[in-house]
C-alpha positions as MATLAB code, in Angstrom:
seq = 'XXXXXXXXXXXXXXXXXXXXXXXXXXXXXXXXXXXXXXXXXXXXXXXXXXXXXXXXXXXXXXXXXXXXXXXXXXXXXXXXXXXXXXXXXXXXXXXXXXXXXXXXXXXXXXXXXXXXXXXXXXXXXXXXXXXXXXXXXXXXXXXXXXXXXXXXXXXXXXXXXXXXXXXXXXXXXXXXXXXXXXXXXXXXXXXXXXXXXXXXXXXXXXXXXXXXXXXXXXXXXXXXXXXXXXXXXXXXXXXXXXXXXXXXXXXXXXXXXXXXXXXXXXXXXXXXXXXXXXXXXXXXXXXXXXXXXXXXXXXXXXXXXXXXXXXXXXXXXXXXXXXXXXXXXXXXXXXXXXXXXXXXXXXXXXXXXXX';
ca = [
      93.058   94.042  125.894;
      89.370   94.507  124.906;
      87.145   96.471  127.406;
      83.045   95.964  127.536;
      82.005   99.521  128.724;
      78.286  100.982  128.862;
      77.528  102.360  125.248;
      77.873  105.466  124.966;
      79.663  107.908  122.257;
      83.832  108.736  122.896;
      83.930  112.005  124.460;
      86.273  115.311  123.531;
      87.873  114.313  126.413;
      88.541  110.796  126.207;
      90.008  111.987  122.373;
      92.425  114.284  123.885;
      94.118  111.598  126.313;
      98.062  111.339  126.966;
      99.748  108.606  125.596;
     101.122  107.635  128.897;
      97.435  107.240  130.902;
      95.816  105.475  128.477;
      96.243  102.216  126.151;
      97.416  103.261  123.161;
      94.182  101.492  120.994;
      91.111  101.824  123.255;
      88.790   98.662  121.524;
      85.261   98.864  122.712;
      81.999   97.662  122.159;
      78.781  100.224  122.120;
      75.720   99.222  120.391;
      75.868   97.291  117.937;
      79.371   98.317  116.990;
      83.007   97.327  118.335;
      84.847  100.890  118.312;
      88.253  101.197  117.627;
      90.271  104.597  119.115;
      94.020  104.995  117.911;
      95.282  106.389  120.911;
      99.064  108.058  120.484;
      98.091  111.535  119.587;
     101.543  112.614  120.567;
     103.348  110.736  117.291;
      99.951  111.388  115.269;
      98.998  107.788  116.378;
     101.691  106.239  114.482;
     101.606  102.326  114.683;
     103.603  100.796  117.209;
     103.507   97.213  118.102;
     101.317   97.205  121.239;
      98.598   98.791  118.795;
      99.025   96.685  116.048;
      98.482   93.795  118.451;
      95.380   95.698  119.724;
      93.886   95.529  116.283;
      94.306   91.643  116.068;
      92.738   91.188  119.294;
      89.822   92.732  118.017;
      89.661   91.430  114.590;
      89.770   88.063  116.825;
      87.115   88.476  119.221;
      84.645   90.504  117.077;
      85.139   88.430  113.914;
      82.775   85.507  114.666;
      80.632   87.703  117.250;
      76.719   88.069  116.102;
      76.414   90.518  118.253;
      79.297   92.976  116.638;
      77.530   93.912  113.499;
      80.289   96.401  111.744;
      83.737   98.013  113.278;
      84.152  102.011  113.639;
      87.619  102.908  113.500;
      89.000  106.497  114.196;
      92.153  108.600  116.113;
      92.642  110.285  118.664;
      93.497  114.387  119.267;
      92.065  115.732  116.472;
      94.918  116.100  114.007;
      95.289  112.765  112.614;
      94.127  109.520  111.505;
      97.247  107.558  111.570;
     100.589  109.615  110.694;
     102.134  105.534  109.449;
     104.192  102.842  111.145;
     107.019  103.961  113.640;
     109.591  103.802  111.460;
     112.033  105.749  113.663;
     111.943  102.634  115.947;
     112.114  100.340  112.775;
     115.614  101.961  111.825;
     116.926  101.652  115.011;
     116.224   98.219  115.474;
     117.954   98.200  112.023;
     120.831  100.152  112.759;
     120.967   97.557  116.034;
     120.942   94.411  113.808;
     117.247   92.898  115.067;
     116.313   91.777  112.106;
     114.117   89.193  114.023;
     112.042   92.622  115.559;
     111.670   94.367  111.926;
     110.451   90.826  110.930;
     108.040   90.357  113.420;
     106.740   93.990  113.405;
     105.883   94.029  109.614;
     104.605   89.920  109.609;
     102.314   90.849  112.395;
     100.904   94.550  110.995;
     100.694   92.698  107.417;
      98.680   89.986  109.049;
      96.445   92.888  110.530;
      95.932   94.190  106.971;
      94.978   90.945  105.626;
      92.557   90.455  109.214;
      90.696   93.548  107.790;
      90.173   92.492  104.562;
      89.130   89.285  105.537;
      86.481   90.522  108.240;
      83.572   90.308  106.913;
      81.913   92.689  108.470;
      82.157   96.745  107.559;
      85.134   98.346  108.883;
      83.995  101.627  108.577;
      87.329  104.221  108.894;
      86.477  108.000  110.026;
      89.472  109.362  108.519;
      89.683  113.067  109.836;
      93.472  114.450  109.432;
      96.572  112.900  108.498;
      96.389  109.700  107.646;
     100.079  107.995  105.732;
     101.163  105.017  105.163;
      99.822  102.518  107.859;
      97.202  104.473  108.374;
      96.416  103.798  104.668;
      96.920  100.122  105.961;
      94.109   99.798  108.518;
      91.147  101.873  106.489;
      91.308  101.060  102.732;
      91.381   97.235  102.960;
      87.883   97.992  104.683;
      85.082   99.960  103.580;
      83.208  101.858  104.136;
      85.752  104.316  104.501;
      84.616  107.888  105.269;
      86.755  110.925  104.407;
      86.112  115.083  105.423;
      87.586  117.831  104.496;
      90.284  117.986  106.610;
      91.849  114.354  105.784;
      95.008  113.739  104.095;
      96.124  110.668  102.471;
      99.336  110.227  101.267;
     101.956  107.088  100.930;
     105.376  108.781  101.190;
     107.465  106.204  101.593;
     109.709  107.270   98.906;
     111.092  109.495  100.809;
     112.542  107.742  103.543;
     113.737  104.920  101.008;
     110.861  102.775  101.668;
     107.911  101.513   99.441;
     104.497  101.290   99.153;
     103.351   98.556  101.953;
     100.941   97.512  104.290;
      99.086   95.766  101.179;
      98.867   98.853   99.090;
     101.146   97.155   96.218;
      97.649   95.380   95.782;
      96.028   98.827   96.109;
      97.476  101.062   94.248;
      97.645   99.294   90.451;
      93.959   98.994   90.623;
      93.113  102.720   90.910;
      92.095  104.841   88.067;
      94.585  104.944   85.235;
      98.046  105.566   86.770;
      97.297  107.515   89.254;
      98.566  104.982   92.071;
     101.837  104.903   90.119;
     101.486  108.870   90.605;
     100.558  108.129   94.381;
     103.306  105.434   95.648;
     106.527  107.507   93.850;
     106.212  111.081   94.431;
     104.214  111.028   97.528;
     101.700  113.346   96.519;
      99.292  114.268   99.217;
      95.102  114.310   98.731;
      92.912  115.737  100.275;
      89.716  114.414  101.461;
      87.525  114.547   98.347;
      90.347  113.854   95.942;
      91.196  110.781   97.894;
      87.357  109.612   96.542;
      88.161  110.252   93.151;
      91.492  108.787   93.427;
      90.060  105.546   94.722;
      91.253  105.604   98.277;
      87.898  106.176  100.171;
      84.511  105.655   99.246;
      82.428  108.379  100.937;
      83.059  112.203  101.440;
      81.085  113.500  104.656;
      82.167  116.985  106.052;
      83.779  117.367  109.669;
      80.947  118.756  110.794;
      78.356  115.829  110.127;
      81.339  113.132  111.394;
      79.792  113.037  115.451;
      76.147  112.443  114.789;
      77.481  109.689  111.509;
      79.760  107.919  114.376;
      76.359  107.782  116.260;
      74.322  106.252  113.957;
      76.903  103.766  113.230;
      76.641  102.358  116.770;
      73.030  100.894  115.614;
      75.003   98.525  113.428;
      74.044   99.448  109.961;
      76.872  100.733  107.945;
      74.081  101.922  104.917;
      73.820  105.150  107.346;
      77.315  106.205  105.818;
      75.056  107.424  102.498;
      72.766  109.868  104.489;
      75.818  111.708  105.777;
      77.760  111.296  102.640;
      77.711  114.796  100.178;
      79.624  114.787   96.503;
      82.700  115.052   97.039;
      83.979  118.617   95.252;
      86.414  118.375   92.325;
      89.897  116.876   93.067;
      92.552  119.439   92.709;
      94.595  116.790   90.782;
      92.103  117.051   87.765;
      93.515  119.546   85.223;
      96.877  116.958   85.189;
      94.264  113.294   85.080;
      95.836  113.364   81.566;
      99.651  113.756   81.798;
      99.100  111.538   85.126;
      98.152  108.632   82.945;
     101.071  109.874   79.705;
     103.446  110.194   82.008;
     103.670  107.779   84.991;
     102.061  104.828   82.688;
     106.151  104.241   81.593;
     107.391  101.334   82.516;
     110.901  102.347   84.321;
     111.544  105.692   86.207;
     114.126  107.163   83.349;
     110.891  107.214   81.442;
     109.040  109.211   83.948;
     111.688  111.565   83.755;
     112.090  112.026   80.249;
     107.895  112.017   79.741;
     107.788  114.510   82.389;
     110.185  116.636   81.219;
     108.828  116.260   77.397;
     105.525  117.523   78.656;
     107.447  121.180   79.181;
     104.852  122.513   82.403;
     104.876  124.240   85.805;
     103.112  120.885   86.695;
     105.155  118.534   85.065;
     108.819  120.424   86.516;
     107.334  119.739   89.966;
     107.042  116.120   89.352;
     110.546  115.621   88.535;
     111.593  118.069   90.823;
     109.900  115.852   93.869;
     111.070  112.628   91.775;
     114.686  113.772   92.081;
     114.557  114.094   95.451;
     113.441  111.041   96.327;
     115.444  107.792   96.698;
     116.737  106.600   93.700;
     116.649  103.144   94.607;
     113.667  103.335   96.624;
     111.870  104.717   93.139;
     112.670  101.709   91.256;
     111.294   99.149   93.680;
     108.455  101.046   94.173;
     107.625  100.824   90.573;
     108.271   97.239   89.823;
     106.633   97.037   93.280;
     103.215   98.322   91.339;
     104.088   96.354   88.569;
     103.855   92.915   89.793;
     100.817   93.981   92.298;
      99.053   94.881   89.409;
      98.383   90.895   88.560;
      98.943   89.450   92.308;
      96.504   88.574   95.076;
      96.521   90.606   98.514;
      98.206   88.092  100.207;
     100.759   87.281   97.755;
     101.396   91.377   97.274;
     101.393   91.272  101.314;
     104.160   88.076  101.325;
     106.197   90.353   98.608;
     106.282   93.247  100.488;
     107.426   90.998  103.460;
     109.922   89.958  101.745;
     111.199   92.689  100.323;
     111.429   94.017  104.390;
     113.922   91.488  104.701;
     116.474   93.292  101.894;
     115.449   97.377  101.952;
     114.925   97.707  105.327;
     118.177   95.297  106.783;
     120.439   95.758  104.117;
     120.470   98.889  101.964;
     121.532  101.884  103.236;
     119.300  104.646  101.747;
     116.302  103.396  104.368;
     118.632  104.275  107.422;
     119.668  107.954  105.831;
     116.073  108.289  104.838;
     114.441  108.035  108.306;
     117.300  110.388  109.338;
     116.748  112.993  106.712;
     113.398  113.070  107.296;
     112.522  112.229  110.712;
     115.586  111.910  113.189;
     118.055  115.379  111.884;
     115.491  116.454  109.410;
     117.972  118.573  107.315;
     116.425  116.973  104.417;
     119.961  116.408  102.762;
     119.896  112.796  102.227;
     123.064  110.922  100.914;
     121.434  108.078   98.730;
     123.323  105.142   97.336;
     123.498  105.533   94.163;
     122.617  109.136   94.425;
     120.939  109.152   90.771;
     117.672  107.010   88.961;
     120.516  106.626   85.711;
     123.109  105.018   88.347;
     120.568  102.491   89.707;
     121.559   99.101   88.407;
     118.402   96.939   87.711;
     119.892   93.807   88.409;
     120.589   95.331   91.925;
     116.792   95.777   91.694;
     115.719   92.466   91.236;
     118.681   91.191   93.585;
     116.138   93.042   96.260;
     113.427   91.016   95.359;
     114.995   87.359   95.336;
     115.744   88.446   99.078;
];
């Protein structure tokens, strides 16, 4: 529900609320600005439905308001952005058969993605801490979007047998070189000013300047963003740009592998390393994933990912034992199926996305 309060700026202690007292996104207009507060600092504000709603009721009410000039979105407690969707609830309802909830909860965050992107306003995200997955979801189909030192983007869905969503299929093939390729299957994490030069945020401002930028915003001019803004330093994924691009520019993950391992450094044994972990399956969606974003619209990448919901998340196992490895027992021992890239069948891969 959206509140009219008195402008004024969000207090330390409003930031530090429990997730019990409070609404879990506080939407609110001050100034010039609607203000957007993720509100679940206890799960990193990690998306659940009531929030996701909370960000259409916005996009709703402030789209066609005068009066609403630009949107300031942030999170709560100090240590994160947005940690992602909930996916520990998503495997439950999986494990429980509600494929009509998993349905619902991705068609109505997806049409939140698309909401942003279709604003037409700026949706200025203050990304300040860990911000995965979802997170990614609600800043970079925005801009501006405002990074500091202390943020950390990363889409690990790999890991827990997932793929690159919430629209970043159309995302991620339009970055520099390969480096989304890079990005959606090892999971690599950036900090603030390599997420600039990676393409996932426009702007680098320093912790430090983030209060009095937040501010200025409320007077309803999102040109501010470039008196705060400072050069972002060098990325730290610089010295490997060029075996980023060699390497995961192959077109199927046995590729990778062998490119990787051809390339005979520390750098390049991590990679596969990380690679091997991951879910086999899971690796080879993610990269035809890319693939066909790279010459798709947002909303037909959004529909795919949809789509391919229906199949990953309700029917193969490695999504279940991924959420469990990582999340529920955390032993980090998953048992994928098959447990190897070689064994993956790709007509099993395509099967996935017919549905």
């Amino acid at each position: 529900m959206l509140r009219r309060r008195r402008c004024r700026g969000t207090t330390s202690k409003e930031r530090r609320v429990s997730d019990t007292t409070e609404p879990t996104i506080l939407a609110r207009r001050e100034g010039a600005a609607g203000t957007l507060l993720m509100n679940r600092p206890k799960t990193l504000n990690a998306l659940d439905l009531e929030m996701i709603r909370g960000f259409q009721a916005a996009i709703d009410a402030w789209k066609g308001d005068a009066a609403v000039r630009l949107v300031v979105l942030e999170g709560a407690g100090g240590k994160a952005f947005c940690a992602g969707g909930d996916v520990r609830r998503i495997r439950q309802l999986a494990i429980d058969g509600d494929s009509a909830a998993i349905e619902a909860f991705f068609a109505e965050e997806y049409a939140v993605n698309r909401g942003i992107a279709t604003f037409g306003k700026p949706w200025v995200s203050l990304i300040d801490g860990v911000c995965m997955g979802g997170g990614i979801g609600v800043s970079v189909h925005g801009k501006p979007i405002v990074v500091s030192e202390s943020a950390l983007l990363a889409m690990p869905e790999t890991a827990i047998a997932l793929f690159p969503d919430v629209g970043t299929s159309y995302i991620l093939p339009r970055l520099p070189g390969a480096v989304g390729t890079w990005l959606a299957l090892t999971g690599a994490r950036l900090r603030g000013a390599d997420a600039v030069h990676a393409g996932l945020a426009t702007h680098y401002v320093p912790k430090a300047k983030l209060p009095a930028l937040r501010e200025a915003l409320l007077g309803g001019d999102a040109a501010v963003v470039e008196r705060f803004a400072e050069a972002a330093p060098a990325p730290g994924f610089a010295p490997h740009r060029a075996a980023i691009d060699r390497c995961f520019g192959r077109d199927s993950i046995p590729a990778i592998l062998a490119t990787l391992e051809a390339e005979d450094t520390d750098w390049a044994r991590e990679q596969v390393a990380i690679l091997r972990r991951m879910s086999p399956t899971s690796l080879c969606v993610s990269l035809e994933l890319i693939r066909r974003g790279a010459g798709a619209s947002l909303d037909e990448c959004l529909e795919m990912e949809l789509a391919l919901t229906r199949s990953v998340v309700n029917r193969h196992p490695d999504f279940r034992e991924g959420v469990r490895s990582v999340l529920v027992d955390k032993d980090g021992k998953p048992s994928w199926s098959p447990a190897r890239v070689e064994a993956v069948d790709p007509a099993a891969i395509r099967a996935l996305f017919a549905g």
